[in-house]
LUMLUM-128400 format. One record per residue (C-alpha): x, y, z. Coordinates in steps of 0.5 Angstrom, whole numbers, always signed. Example, Ala and Ser with C-alpha at 12.3 -4.5 7.8 and 13.67 -1.06 7.14 Angstrom:
<recs>
px, py, pz
+25, -9, +16
+27, -2, +14
</recs>
This chain:
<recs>
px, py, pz
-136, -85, +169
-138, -81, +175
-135, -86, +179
-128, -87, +177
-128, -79, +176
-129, -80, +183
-123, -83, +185
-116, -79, +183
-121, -74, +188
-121, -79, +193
-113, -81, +193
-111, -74, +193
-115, -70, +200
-111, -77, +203
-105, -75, +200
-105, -67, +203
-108, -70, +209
-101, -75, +210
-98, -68, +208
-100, -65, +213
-100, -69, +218
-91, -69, +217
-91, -75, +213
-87, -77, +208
-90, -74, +202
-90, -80, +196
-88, -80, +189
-92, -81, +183
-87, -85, +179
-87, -92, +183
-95, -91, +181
-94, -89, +174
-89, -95, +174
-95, -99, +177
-100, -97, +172
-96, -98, +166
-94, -105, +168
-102, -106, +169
-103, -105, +163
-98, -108, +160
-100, -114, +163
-107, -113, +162
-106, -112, +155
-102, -118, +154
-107, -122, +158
-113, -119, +152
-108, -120, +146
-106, -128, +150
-113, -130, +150
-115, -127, +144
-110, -132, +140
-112, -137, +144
-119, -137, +143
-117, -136, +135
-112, -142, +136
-117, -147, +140
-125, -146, +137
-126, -151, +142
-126, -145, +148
-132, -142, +144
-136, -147, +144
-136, -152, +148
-137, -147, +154
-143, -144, +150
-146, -151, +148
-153, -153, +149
-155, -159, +150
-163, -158, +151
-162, -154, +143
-156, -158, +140
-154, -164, +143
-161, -169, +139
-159, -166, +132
-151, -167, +133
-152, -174, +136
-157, -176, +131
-153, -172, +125
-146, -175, +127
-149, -182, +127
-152, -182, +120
-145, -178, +118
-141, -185, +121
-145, -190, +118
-143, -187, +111
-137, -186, +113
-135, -192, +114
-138, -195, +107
-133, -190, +104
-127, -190, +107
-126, -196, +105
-127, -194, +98
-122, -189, +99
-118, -193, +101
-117, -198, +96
-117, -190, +90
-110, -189, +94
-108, -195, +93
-107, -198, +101
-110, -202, +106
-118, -202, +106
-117, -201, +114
-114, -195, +113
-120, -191, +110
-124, -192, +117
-117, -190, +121
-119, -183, +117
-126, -182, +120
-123, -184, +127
-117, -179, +131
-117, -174, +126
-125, -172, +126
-123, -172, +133
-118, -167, +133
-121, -163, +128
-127, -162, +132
-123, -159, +137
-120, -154, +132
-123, -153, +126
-129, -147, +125
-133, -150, +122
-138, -154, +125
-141, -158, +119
-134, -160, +115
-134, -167, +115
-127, -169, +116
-125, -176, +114
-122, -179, +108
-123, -176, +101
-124, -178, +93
-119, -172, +90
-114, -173, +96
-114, -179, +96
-112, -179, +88
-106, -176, +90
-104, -179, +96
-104, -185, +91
-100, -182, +86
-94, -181, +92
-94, -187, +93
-93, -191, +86
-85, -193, +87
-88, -197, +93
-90, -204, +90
-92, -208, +97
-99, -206, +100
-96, -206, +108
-91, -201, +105
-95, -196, +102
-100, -196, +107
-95, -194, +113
-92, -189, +107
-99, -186, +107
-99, -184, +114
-91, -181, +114
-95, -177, +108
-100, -174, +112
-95, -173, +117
-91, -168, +113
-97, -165, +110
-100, -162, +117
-94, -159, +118
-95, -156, +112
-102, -153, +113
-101, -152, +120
-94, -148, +119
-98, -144, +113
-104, -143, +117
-99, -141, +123
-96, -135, +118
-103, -135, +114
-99, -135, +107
-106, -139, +105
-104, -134, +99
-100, -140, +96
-106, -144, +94
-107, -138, +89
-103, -141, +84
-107, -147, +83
-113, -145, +78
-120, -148, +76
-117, -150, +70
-111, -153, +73
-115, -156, +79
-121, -159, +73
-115, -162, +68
-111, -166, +74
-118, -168, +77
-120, -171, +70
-114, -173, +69
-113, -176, +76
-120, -180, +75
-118, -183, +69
-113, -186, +72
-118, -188, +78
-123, -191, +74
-117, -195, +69
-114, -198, +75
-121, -200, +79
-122, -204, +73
-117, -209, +76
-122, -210, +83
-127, -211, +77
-126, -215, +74
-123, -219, +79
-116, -220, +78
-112, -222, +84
-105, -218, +86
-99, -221, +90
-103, -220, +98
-108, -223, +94
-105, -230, +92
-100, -230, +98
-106, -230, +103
-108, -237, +98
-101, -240, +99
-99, -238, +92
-103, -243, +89
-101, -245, +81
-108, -242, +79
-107, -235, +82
-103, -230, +78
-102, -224, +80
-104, -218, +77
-97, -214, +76
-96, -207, +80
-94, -201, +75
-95, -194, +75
-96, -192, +68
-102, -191, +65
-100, -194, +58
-97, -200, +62
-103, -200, +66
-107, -202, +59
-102, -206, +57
-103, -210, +63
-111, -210, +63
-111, -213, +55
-106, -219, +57
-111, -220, +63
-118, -221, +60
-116, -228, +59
-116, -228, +67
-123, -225, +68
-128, -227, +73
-135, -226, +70
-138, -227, +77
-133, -221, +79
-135, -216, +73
-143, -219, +73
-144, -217, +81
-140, -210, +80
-144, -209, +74
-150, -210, +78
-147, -205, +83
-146, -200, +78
-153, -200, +76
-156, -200, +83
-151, -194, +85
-154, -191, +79
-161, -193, +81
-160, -189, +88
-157, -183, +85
-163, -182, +80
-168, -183, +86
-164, -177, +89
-166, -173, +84
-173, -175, +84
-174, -175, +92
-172, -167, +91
-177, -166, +88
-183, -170, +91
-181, -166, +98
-181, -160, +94
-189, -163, +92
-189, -165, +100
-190, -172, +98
-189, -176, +105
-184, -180, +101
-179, -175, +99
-174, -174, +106
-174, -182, +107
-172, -183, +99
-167, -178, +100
-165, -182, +107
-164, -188, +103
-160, -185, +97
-155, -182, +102
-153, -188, +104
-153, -192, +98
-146, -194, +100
-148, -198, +106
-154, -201, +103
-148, -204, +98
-143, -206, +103
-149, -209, +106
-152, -214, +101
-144, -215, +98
-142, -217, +104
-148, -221, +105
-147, -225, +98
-140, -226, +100
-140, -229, +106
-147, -233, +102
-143, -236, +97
-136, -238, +101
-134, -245, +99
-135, -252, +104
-128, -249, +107
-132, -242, +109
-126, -238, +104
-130, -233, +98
-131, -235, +91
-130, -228, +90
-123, -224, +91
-125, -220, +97
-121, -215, +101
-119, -220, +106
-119, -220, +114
-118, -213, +117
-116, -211, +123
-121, -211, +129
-122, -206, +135
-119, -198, +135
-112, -196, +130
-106, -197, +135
-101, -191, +136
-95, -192, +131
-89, -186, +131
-90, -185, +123
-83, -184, +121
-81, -191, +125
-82, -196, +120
-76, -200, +114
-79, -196, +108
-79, -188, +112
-71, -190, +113
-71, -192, +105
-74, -186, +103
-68, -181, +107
-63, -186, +103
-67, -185, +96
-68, -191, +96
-74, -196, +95
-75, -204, +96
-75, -209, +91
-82, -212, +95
-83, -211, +102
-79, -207, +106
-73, -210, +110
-75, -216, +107
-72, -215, +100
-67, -212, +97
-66, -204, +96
-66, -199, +89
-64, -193, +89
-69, -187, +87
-66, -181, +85
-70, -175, +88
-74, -180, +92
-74, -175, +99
-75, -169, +95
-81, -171, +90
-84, -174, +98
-84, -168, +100
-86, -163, +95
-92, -169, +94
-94, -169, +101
-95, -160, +100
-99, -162, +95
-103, -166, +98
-104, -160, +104
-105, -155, +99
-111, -160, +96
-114, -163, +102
-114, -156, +104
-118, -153, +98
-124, -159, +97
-125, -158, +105
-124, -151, +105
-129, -150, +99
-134, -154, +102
-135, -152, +108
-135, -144, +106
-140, -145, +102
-144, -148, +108
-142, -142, +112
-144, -137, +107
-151, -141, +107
-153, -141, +114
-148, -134, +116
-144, -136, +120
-135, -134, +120
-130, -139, +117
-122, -137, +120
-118, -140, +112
-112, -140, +117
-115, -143, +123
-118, -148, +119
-112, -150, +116
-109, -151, +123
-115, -155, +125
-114, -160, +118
-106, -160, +119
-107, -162, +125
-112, -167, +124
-107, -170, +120
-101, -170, +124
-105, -174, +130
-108, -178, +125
-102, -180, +122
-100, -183, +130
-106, -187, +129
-105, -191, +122
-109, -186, +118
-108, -182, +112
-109, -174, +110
-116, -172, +112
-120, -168, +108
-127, -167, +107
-133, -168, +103
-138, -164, +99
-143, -168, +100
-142, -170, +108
-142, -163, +109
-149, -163, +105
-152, -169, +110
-149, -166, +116
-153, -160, +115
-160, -163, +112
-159, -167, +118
-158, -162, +123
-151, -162, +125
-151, -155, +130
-143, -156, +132
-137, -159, +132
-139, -164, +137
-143, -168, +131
-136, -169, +128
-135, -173, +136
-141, -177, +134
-138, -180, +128
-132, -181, +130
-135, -185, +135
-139, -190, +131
-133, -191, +126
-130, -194, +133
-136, -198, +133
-136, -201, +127
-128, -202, +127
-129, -206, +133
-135, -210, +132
-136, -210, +124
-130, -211, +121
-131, -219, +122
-136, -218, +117
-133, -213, +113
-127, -219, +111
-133, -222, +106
-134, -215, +102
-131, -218, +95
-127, -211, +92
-131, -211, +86
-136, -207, +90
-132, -203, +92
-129, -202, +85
-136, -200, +83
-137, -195, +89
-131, -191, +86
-133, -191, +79
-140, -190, +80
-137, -183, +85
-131, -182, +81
-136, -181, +75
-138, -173, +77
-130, -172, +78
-130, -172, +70
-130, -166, +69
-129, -165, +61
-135, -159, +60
-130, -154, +63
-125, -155, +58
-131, -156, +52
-133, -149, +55
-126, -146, +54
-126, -148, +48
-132, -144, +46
-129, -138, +48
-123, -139, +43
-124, -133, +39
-128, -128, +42
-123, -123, +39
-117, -124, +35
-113, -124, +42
-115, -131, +44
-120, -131, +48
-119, -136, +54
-114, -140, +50
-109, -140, +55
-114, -143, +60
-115, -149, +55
-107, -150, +55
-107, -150, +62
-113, -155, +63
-110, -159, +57
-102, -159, +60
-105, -161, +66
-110, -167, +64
-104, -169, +59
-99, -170, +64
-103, -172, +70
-106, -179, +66
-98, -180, +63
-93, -177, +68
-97, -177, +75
-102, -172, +79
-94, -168, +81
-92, -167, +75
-98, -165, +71
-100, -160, +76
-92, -158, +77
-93, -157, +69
-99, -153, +69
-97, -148, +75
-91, -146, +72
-94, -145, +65
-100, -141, +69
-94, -137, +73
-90, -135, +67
-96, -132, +64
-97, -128, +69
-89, -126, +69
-90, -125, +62
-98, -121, +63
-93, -117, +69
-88, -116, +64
-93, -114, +58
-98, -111, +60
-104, -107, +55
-102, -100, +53
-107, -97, +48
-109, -90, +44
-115, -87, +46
-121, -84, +41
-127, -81, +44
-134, -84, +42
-139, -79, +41
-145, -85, +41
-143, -87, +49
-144, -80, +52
-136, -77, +49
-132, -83, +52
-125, -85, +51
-125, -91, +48
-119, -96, +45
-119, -93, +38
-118, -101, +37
-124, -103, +39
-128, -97, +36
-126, -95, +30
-130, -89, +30
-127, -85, +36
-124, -79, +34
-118, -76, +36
-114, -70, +35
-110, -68, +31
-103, -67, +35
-104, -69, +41
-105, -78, +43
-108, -80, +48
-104, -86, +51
-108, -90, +57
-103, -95, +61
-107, -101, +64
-102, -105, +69
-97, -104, +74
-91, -99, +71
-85, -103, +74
-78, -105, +73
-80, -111, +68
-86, -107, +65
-82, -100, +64
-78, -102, +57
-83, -105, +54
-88, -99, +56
-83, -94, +53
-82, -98, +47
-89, -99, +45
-92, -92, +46
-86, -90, +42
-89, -94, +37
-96, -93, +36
-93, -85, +36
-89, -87, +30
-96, -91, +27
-101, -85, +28
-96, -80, +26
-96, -85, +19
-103, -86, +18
-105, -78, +19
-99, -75, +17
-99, -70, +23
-94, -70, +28
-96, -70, +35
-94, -65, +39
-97, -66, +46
-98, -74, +49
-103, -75, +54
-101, -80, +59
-107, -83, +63
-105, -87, +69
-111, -88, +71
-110, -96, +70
-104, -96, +74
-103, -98, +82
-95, -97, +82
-90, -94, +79
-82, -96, +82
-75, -92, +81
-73, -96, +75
-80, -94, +72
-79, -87, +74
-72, -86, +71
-74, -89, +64
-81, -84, +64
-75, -79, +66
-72, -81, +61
-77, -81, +55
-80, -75, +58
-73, -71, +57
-73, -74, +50
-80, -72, +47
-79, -64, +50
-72, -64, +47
-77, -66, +40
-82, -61, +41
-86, -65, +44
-90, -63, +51
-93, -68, +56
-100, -68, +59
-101, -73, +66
-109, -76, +66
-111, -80, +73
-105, -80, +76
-107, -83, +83
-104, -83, +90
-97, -86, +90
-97, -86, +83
-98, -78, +82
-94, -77, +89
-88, -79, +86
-88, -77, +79
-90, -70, +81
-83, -71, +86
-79, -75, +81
-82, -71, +74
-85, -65, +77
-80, -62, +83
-74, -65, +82
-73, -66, +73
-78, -59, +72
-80, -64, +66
-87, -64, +68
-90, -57, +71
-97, -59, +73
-100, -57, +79
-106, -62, +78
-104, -70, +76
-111, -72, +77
-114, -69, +71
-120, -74, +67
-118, -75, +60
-123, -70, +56
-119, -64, +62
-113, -67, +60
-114, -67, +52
-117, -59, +53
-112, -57, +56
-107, -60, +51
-111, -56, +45
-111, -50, +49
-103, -52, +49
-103, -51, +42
-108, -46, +40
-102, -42, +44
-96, -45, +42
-95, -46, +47
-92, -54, +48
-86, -53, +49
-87, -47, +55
-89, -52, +61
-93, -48, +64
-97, -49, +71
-104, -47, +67
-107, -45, +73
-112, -41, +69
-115, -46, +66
-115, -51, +73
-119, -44, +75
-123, -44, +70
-125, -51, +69
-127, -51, +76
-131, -45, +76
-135, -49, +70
-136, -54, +74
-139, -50, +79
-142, -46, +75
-146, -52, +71
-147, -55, +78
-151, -49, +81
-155, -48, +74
-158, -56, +75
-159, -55, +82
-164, -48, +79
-167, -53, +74
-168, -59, +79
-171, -53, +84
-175, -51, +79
-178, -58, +77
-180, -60, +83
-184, -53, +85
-188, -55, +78
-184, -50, +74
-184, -49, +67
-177, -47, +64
-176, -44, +57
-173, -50, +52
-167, -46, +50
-165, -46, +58
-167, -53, +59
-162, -55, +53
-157, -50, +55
-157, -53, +62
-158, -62, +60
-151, -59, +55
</recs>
């Protein structure tokens, strides 16, 4: 500091010795000019990095990255995660109905770029359960596997322009309206439709890609594509002729062995707990029972096979091997179908064309809800690993880091990225430290899709079936609804009844009509209640109980609250606005009438208590004028209770200054000081007088002061081992 104090100094004894010596003497303004605009600059340089900093992670981390501390743990943490990825992408792959190679394209590219913008290091970006069963929803009126799979990759397309525009303008707010009951109803729901259709690759029923590889042979029929659940079940009773016992035997057997891994999960938790040598390794294997699955399937698949090397078993069929080829998106037969509203018949630009009203539009709206889900799921998880470990998570960044996976991974064959409660949960036990563990997975994705997709042709689909029963198991979520339904009357109001309907519109709608349209329903349901809670919010009429230390209390839920004769004490509880002002007025005309009928005293003064209400606007404020003229016309005087920043400054503009209808100087009285000063009122017949009460505003506060100074004598006395009288110890605890 001293040294820059120093330097106006030394600038200055220059310029008076040029002066002196007969030059020029120089103007200030060019250097003020100079200085504000190094400033600017300055600023614009700080503000530009700090936003290329919150936009680009990767500028913070891999600047700061140690290799000595990180670089074993992300190597080894990125490994274990891409082994399992590559096991359940395809099993994701096969809930949203596409090719199975498509599931490992979404642990490739799209782990990539989220490595370079997401926030959180432990978010294990791939494909997803949950995403996946909308994904597949969106893509029903496309009956050819080619088509839905290259459909799939224009979907994530659309929703990582979606998230990264709402992280952009950060409305993640949006989001919101999407509630636990609503997300648990088409979770559930989605999951039955899940589990209904696996049991196709269950039982082994064949599909059209299936019998056109076998050259359509006579013994081959295809089960039929259909996208409604009744049709569905119709379709699996007229198909149990068709079954094959090999197929249901094995998955079963899968089942069972998957069920067999999760229960040694469990166990393995508690022998670490115990510090059994055996716990971490039978937790390692638990993980990774998916592979152990693939592995002894696929290896009884390529066993099995005929004399001419083909499967007994219906497998997945050959895959393409080596890394995902760049493809724009939306230059494909069936996107150019979707702009006309129209669908093929069977493979795009190979059949004839239908025409699907509202095809486009419904697209889209599926493609948002497909960003807000994966949004959600990945979001959840990884800020519960934040909250865990103490590290920041930006929601806005990582809906720009998701969206953006997304957009590059639909150039690379993939579909919406999303992440994973549990490889999350692995990448922490692992010992994940940064993003570059997410590099390491991608790495072993593209390993095995270069050398052990020839194998993977063997894998019988009634493995994978049993993969997704086996998790789709812990997406069934009926305790929710059972709990809500616990909760049904608590009081006469309901209880959480409205919950229940939205998770039953939600699940309803979700297993007969699809995944949009059963969370479309329940959200404008769960929104026009919040319109109607807006537009009605609680008004009730306050009694004070003695039993809780002289409290005011809704009369209604404590019927021994006492009340004055001649004065009501009105508490609203909700915003005071445009679609709540009538009813305000209506409602608190009514209980008037009510308490004037039941105790044959007419009320003389209201207390207004506004301690509930956070806003107050112009069509408020005139009814309230209104309703304020009317009772002083009447004989009926106005007393305002808790009245609070904006809401006391503009009644006391509106009502007070302007109107001269309420002439109080203190809005912000308690409820007790505001019913006092409603009796005194009364005691002077004085209720239709208005007057400013600066008096008993005086005297209230010289009390409080009074009773303030008097327990600080007590306490003094106390802590001096003083004795005072019992009459003065009762006077000063009243």
């Amino acid at each position: 500091m001293k040294g820059a104090a120093s330097v106006p100094a030394d600038l200055s004894k220059y310029e008076k010795m040029e002066d002196e010596e007969g030059d020029s003497p120089r103007s200030h303004a060019p250097e003020k000019d100079q200085s504000k605009s190094r400033r600017f600059v300055e600023k614009l340089w700080h503000d530009t990095k700090h936003y290329g900093r919150q936009r680009m992670p990767f500028l913070d981390w891999i600047p700061g990255y140690s290799f000595k501390e990180s670089l074993l743990s992300d190597i080894i943490g990125g490994t274990t995660i891409g082994m399992v990825c590559m096991a359940q992408t395809l099993a994701h792959a096969a809930i949203a109905s596409t090719k199975p190679i498509q599931g490992p394209y979404c642990a490739f590219m799209p782990a990539i770029v989220y490595a370079f913008f997401g926030t959180s290091p432990h978010a294990s970006v791939s494909s997803g359960a949950i995403a996946a069963i909308i994904i597949a929803d969106q893509l029903r009126p496309w009956s050819n596997i080619d088509d839905r799979t290259q459909m799939a990759s224009f979907l994530s397309f659309i929703s990582g322009i979606t998230l990264i525009i709402v992280g952009l303008f950060k409305l993640s707010f949006a989001v919101r309206f999407l509630s636990q009951p609503c997300i648990s109803g088409f979770i559930t729901g989605g999951s039955i439709l899940i589990v209904t259709q696996q049991l196709k690759n269950l039982c082994g029923f064949y599909s059209d890609n299936d019998c056109a590889q076998m050259g359509h042979p006579a013994s081959c029929v295809p089960f039929p594509h259909t996208d409604q659940f009744l049709k569905l079940c119709q379709a699996l009773i007229q198909f149990i002729p068709h079954i094959d016992t090999l197929s249901l035997v094995l998955g079963i057997i899968f089942m069972v062995m998957l069920h067999f891994f999760n229960e040694l999960k469990s166990k393995s938790k508690q022998w670490i707990k115990e510090k059994n040598r055996w716990g971490w390794p039978a937790k390692r294997l638990a993980e990774m029972k998916e592979i152990v699955v693939v592995l002894l399937a696929a290896s009884f698949g390529y066993l099995t096979c005929d004399a001419a090397g083909k499967p007994i078993l219906t497998t997945i069929g050959e895959i393409p091997a080596g890394l995902p080829p760049f493809q724009v998106p939306w230059d494909i037969a069936a996107v150019q179908g979707l702009m006309r509203n129209e669908v093929p018949m069977g493979k795009a630009g190979e059949s004839p064309w239908i025409e699907s009203p509202g095809l486009l539009k419904s697209f889209i709206t599926g493609g948002a809800l497909v960003a807000f889900t994966t949004f959600l799921t990945t979001y959840a998880t990884a800020k519960k690993m934040a909250i865990k470990l103490g590290y920041p998570l930006d929601p806005a960044q990582e809906m720009i880091g998701l969206g953006s996976a997304g957009v590059a991974g639909s150039f690379f064959g993939a579909f919406s990225p999303s992440g994973s409660l549990s490889r999350t949960g692995l990448a922490e036990e692992c010992g994940v430290k940064t993003q570059l563990g997410g590099i390491f997975c991608a790495a072993v994705i593209a390993l095995g899709l270069m050398y052990l997709t020839p194998a993977l042709q063997f894998l019988p689909k009634t493995t994978l079936a049993a993969i997704i029963i086996n998790s789709t198991k812990s997406l069934i979520d009926f305790s929710t609804p059972r709990k809500l339904w616990g909760f049904w009357r608590p009081t006469e109001d309901g209880g959480l009844r409205r919950d229940l309907i939205v998770w039953v519109l939600a699940f309803f709608f979700t297993v007969y009509l699809g995944v949009l349209e059963g969370i479309a329903i329940a959200v404008v349901f769960s929104v026009a209640l919040v319109v109607a809670d807006a537009a009605a919010p609680q008004g009730v009429v306050l009694g004070k109980v003695e039993v809780v230390g002289r409290k005011w209390r809704n009369v209604k839920d404590w019927p021994d609250a006492k009340q004055t004769p001649g004065i009501m004490v009105f508490e609203f509880r909700g915003p005071l606005m445009f679609a709540s002002a009538e009813w305000f007025s209506d409602v608190v005309e009514k209980k008037k009438a009510v308490i004037e009928k039941e105790t044959g005293h007419k009320i003389q003064i209201m207390v207004l208590s506004f301690a509930s209400v956070h806003n107050i606007d112009y069509t408020a404020l005139a009814i309230l004028e209104e309703l304020v003229s009317g009772w002083k016309k009447n004989g009926v005087g106005v007393v305002v209770s808790g009245a609070k920043h904006r809401v006391r400054h503009l009644i006391a503009e509106e009502l007070g200054t302007r109107a001269k209808l309420i002439q109080q100087p203190n809005l912000m009285l308690s409820i007790g000081e505001a019913v006092e000063l409603a009796q005194k009122r009364l005691s002077t017949n004085q209720s239709l007088g208005y007057m400013t009460d600066s008096s008993f505003l005086d005297r209230t506060r010289r009390t409080k002061q009074v009773q303030e100074a008097a327990r600080g004598s007590l306490e003094e006395g106390l802590q001096v081992g003083g004795q005072l009288p019992l009459g003065r110890r009762l006077t000063l605890a009243f």
